[in-house]
PAGUNU-232085 format. One line per field, with one value per residue (C-alpha): residue in three letters; x, y, z. Coordinates in pm, 1 decimal, decimal comma, always signed. Layout:
# residues N
residu: [ALA / ...];
east: [X / ...];
north: [Y / ...];
up: [Z / ...];
This chain:
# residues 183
residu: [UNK / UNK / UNK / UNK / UNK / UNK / UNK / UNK / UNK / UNK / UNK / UNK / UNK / UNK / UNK / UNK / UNK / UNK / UNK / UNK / UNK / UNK / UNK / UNK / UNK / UNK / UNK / UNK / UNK / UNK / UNK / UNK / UNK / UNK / UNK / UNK / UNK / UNK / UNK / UNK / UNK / UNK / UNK / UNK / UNK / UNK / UNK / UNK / UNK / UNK / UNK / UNK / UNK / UNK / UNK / UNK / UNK / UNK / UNK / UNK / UNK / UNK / UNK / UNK / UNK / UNK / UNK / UNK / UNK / UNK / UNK / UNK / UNK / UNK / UNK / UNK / UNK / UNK / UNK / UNK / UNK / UNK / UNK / UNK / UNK / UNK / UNK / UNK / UNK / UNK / UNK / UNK / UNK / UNK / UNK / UNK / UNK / UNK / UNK / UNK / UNK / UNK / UNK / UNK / UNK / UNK / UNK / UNK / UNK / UNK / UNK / UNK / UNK / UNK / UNK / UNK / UNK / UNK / UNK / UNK / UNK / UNK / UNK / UNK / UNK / UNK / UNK / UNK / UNK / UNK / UNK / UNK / UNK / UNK / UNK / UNK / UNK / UNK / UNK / UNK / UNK / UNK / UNK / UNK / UNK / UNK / UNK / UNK / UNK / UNK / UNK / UNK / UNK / UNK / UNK / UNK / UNK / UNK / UNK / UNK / UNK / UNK / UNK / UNK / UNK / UNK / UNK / UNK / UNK / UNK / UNK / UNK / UNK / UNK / UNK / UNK / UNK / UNK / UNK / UNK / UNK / UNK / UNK];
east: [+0,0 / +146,5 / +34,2 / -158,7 / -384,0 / -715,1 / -763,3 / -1122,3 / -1227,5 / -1644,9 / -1621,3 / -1930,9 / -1841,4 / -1874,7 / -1795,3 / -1652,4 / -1343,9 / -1375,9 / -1482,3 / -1895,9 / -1905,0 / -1651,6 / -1772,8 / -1535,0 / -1548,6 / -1246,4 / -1394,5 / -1207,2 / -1232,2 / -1464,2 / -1606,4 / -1473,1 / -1532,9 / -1362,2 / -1048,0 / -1033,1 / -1025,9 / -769,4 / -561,3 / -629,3 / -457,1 / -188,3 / -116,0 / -150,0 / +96,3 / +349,3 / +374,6 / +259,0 / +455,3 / +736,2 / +806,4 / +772,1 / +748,1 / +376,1 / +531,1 / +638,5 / +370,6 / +121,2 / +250,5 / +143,7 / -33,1 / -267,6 / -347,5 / -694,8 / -780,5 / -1153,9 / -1026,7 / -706,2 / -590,8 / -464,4 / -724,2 / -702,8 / -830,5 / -997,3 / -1029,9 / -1333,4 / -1450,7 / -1804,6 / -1897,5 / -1780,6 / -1471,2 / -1167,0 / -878,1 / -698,9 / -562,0 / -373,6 / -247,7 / -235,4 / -78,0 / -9,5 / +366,1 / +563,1 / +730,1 / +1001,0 / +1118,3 / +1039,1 / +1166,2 / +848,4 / +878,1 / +706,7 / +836,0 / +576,6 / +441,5 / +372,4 / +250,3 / +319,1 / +74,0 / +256,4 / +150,9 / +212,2 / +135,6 / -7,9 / -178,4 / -307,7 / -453,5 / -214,1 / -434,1 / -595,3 / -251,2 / -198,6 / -568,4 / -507,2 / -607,0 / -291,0 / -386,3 / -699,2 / -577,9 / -316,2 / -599,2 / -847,6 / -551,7 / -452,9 / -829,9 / -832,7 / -515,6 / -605,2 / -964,0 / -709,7 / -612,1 / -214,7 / -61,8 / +199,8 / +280,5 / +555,7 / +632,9 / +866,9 / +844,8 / +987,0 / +1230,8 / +1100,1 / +758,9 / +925,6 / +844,8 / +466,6 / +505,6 / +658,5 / +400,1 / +139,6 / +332,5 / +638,0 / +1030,8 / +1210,8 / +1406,8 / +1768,6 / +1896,1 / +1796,8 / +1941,4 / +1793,2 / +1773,4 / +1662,8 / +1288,5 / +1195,7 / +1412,7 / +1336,7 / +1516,0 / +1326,1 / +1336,8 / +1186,2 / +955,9 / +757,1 / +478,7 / +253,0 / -85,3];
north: [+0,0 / +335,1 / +651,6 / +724,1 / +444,3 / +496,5 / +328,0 / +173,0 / +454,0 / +493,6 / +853,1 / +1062,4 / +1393,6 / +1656,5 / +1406,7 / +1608,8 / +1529,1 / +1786,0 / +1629,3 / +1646,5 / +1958,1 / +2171,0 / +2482,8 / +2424,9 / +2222,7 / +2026,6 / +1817,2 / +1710,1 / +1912,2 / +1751,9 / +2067,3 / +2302,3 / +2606,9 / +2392,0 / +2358,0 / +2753,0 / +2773,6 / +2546,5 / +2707,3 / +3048,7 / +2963,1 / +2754,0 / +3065,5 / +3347,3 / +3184,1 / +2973,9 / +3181,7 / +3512,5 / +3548,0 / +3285,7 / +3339,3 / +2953,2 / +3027,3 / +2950,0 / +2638,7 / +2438,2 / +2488,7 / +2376,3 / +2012,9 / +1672,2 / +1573,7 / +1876,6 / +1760,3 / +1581,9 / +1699,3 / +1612,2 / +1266,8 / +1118,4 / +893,5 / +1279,8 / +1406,1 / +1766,0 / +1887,8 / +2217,0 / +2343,3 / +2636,6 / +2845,0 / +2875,4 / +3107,1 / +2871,7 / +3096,8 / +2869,6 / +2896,2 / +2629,1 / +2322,7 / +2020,8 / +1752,0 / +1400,3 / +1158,9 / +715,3 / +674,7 / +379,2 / +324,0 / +210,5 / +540,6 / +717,1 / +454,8 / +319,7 / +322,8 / -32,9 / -313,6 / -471,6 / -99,3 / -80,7 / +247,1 / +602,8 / +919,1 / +1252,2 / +1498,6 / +1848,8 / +2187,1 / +2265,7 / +2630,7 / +2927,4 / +3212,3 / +3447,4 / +3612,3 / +3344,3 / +3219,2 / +3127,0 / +3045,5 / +2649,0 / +2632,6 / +2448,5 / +2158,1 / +2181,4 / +2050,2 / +1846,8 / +1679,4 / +1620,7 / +1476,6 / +1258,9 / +1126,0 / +1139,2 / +942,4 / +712,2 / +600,5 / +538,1 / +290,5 / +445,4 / +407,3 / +632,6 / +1007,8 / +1135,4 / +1522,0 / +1809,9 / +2098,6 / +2437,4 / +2494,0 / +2755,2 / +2574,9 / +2234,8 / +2333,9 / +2364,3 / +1995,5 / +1871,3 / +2008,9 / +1787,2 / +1504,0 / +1468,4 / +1453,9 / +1526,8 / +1272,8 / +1291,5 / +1083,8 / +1275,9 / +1642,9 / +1976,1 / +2011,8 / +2230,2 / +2258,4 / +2529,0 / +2733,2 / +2681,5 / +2460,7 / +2163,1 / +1884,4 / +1516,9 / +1488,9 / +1191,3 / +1045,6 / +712,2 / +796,2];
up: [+0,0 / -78,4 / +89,4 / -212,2 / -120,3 / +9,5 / +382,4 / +472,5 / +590,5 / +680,5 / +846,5 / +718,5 / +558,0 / +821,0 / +1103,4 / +1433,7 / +1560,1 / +1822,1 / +2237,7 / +2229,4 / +2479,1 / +2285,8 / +2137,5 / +1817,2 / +1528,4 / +1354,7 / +1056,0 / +740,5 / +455,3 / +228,3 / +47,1 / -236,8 / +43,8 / +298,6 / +95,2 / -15,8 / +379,5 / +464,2 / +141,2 / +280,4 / +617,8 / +515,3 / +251,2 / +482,2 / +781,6 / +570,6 / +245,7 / +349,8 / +701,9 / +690,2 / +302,7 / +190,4 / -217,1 / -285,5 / -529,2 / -215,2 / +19,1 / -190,0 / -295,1 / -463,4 / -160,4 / -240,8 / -580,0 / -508,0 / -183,3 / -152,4 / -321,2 / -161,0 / +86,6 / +237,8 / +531,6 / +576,4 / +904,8 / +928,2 / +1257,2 / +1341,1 / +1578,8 / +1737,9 / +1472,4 / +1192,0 / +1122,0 / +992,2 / +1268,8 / +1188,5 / +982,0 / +961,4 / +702,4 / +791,8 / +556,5 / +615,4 / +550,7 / +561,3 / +918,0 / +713,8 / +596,2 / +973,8 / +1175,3 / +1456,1 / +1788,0 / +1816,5 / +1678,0 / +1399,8 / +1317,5 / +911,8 / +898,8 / +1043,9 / +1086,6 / +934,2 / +1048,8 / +803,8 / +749,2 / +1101,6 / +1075,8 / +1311,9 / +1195,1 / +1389,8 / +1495,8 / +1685,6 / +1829,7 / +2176,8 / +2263,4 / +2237,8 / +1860,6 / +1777,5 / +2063,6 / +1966,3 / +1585,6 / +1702,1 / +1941,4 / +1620,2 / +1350,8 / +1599,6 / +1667,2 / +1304,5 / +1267,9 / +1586,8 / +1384,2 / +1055,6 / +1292,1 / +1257,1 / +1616,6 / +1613,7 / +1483,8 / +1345,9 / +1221,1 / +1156,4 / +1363,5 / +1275,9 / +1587,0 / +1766,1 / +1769,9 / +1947,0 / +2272,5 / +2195,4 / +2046,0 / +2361,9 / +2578,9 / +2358,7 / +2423,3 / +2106,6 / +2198,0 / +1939,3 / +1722,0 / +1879,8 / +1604,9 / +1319,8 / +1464,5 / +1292,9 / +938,9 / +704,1 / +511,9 / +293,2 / +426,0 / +763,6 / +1076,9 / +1180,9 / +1374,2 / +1331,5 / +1630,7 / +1753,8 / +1970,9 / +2077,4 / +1972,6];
């Protein structure tokens, strides 16, 4: 299976990945509207304030996003506002390493987005919290990323530690690190 593949997958378009009292909603993008949202965001914090040329942020993962094995998480606010987004791909554990022995396939998790805006008001947890559900029902026990530096710290409050073996390397133009987490 490649990560191109679709998974069994029965969610309903729409479904909430949010906890049943929250007054948010993070579903997966499913609509045309829903992806011009998630694009907006993704544009606005990676191209428009950190200066990733529009070419690389939006990649071949984007290609058929209300068709692909790729769920994009769109994260809103009471009023149905888009705060923020997530990507959530099924790699091989091969080319990630697994932390458990007999573990086929990984959850990536990309292109984490806050409208800045909207920053520091748990937004990121909350997205992290529904592409992990999301990755968690794909039935993918373990997540794997690459965090801009300076945002580490906010990834090892939610539980990653940081891939000692891998060290800091470049993306974009940017310093990352390989972080990782049981889900």
């Amino acid at each position: 299976m490649t990560e191109h593949d679709a998974l069994p997958d029965d969610t309903p378009a729409g479904a909430d990945f949010a906890p049943g009292d929250a007054d948010w909603r993070a579903t997966l993008v499913a609509t045309p509207a829903d992806w011009d949202a998630a694009v907006d965001l993704r544009m606005a914090v990676f191209v428009d304030e950190q200066g990733v040329p529009e070419g690389l942020e939006l990649d071949e993962h984007d290609e058929e996003p209300l068709d692909s094995a790729v769920d994009h998480v769109l994260v809103r606010d009471r009023d149905g506002d888009a705060v923020a987004v997530a990507r959530l791909r099924a790699v091989d554990a091969g080319e990630y390493g697994a932390l458990a022995p007999g573990t086929d396939r990984l959850a990536k998790v990309e292109r984490v987005a806050v409208d800045r805006h909207r920053r520091g008001g748990g937004w990121g947890a909350r997205a992290m919290r529904a592409v992990e559900s999301r990755a968690r029902e794909r039935g993918l026990p373990e997540a794997v990323l690459h965090a801009q530096t300076h945002a580490a710290g906010f990834y090892e409050r939610l539980g990653y530690a940081v891939d000692d073996a891998v060290g800091a390397f470049d993306e974009d133009g940017i310093e990352h690190v390989r972080m990782r987490r049981r889900l």
